[in-house]
C-alpha positions, 0 to 999 in steps of 0.5 A, spaced: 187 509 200 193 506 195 193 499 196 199 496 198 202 490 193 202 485 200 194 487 201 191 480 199 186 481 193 180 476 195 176 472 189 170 469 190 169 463 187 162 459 186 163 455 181 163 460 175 169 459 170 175 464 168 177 464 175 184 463 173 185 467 168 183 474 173 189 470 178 193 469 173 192 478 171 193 479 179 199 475 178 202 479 173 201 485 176 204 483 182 199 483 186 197 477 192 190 473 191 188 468 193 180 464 193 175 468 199 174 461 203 166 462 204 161 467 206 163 468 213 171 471 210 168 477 208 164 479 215 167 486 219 174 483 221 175 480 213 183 479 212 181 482 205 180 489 204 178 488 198 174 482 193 173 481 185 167 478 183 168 474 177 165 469 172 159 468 166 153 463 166 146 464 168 143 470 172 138 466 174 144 459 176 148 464 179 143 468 183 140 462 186 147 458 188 149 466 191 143 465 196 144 459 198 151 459 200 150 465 203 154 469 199 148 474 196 148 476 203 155 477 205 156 482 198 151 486 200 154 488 206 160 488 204 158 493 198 154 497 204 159 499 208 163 501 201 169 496 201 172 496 195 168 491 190 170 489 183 165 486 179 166 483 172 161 480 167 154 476 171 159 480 177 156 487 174 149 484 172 147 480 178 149 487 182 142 489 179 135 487 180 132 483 176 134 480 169 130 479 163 135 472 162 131 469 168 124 471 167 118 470 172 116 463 173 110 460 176 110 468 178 116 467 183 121 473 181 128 471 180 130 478 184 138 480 184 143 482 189 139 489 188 145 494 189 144 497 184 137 500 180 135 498 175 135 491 170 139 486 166 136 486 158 137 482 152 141 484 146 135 486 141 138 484 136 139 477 132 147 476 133 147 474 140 152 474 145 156 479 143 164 476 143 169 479 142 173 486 142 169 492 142 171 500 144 168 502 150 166 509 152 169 512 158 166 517 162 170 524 164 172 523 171 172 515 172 177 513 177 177 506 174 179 508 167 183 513 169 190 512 164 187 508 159 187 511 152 180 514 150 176 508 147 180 503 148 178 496 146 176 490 151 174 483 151 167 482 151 162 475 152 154 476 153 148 477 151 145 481 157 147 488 158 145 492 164 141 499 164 141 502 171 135 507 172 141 512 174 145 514 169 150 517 174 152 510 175 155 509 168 162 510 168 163 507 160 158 505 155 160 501 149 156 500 142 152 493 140 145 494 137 145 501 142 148 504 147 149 500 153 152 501 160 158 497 159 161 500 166 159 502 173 162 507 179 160 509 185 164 510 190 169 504 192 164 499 188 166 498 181 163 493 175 165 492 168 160 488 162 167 486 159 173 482 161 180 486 164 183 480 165 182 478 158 183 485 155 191 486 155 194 493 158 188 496 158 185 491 163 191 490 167 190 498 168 184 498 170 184 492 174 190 497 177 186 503 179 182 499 182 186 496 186 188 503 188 181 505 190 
């Protein structure tokens, strides 16, 4: 269903950065937002009827302050009943199980949001994090990047990138060291590695198709 540009576009806050710079891009493309108040916004008779999940920091930080809340909860049952989700940066790979940034402690796992399969691994090389513009891969028949320019360019910031076990899951892969997942797709939930909001008229397009999903 084709969203309508009164339809308000929810993002989560919880106390990660570039938060403006994702309502700044929703502005531009005359789309309403506005912050989701707290967990309790996105239960079966939430006003938004879709959310973003955006930010950087640590997996295992993140994680923890997610399940304290009670956000970690609340997404997951968001993403169960396939309302449209948009993850970007640690929003794509706390979608995953587990994270090499967060390693066992005291044999206590630090577990992820666990919505998609797979793990969060390291760079294997010396030059980490990865900054800056890097050409993405998209794969045929992706909704989110439908419209953009085979390889286009996006903004990238990390030093993780997330393996999913199912290789249907990958809507787009970049080169960094390896190939790696720089995107997924199933059905209304959607995530990225990079920064749209960041990345010109490629990742406002983007962030336009997903607003149609």
């Amino acid at each position: 269903m084709t969203a309508a540009a009164g339809d308000p576009v929810g993002v989560i806050n919880y106390g990660a950065g570039n938060l403006g710079s994702v309502m700044n891009a929703l502005k531009r493309l005359g789309r309403e937002a506005c912050f989701v108040p707290g967990p309790e916004s996105l239960g079966p008779h939430s006003a938004f009827r879709r959310i973003i999940f955006p930010g950087d920091g640590h997996f295992g930080t993140a994680m923890n302050s997610l399940e304290q809340s009670g956000y970690a909860q609340a997404i997951r049952d968001w993403i169960r009943l396939d309302r449209p989700f948009l993850g970007i940066c640690i929003g794509l790979q706390l979608l995953f199980d587990c994270s090499e940034e967060a390693p066992p402690v005291d044999g206590t796992e630090t577990r992820g949001l666990g919505m998609v399969s797979g793990a969060v691994l390291r760079f294997p090389g010396r030059k980490v994090p990865q900054i800056g513009w890097n050409q993405t891969r998209a794969r045929p028949g992706s909704r989110l990047f439908a419209g953009i320019p085979e390889n286009s360019f996006f903004y990238y910031i990390h030093s993780y990138y997330a393996a999913p076990d199912d290789d249907a899951l990958v809507a787009a892969e970049a080169e960094y060291y390896l190939s790696y997942c720089a995107a997924v797709e199933r059905g209304n939930l959607a995530a990225v590695q990079f920064h749209p909001e960041k990345s010109g008229k490629a990742g406002l397009r983007l962030l336009e198709n997903w607003i149609g999903f």
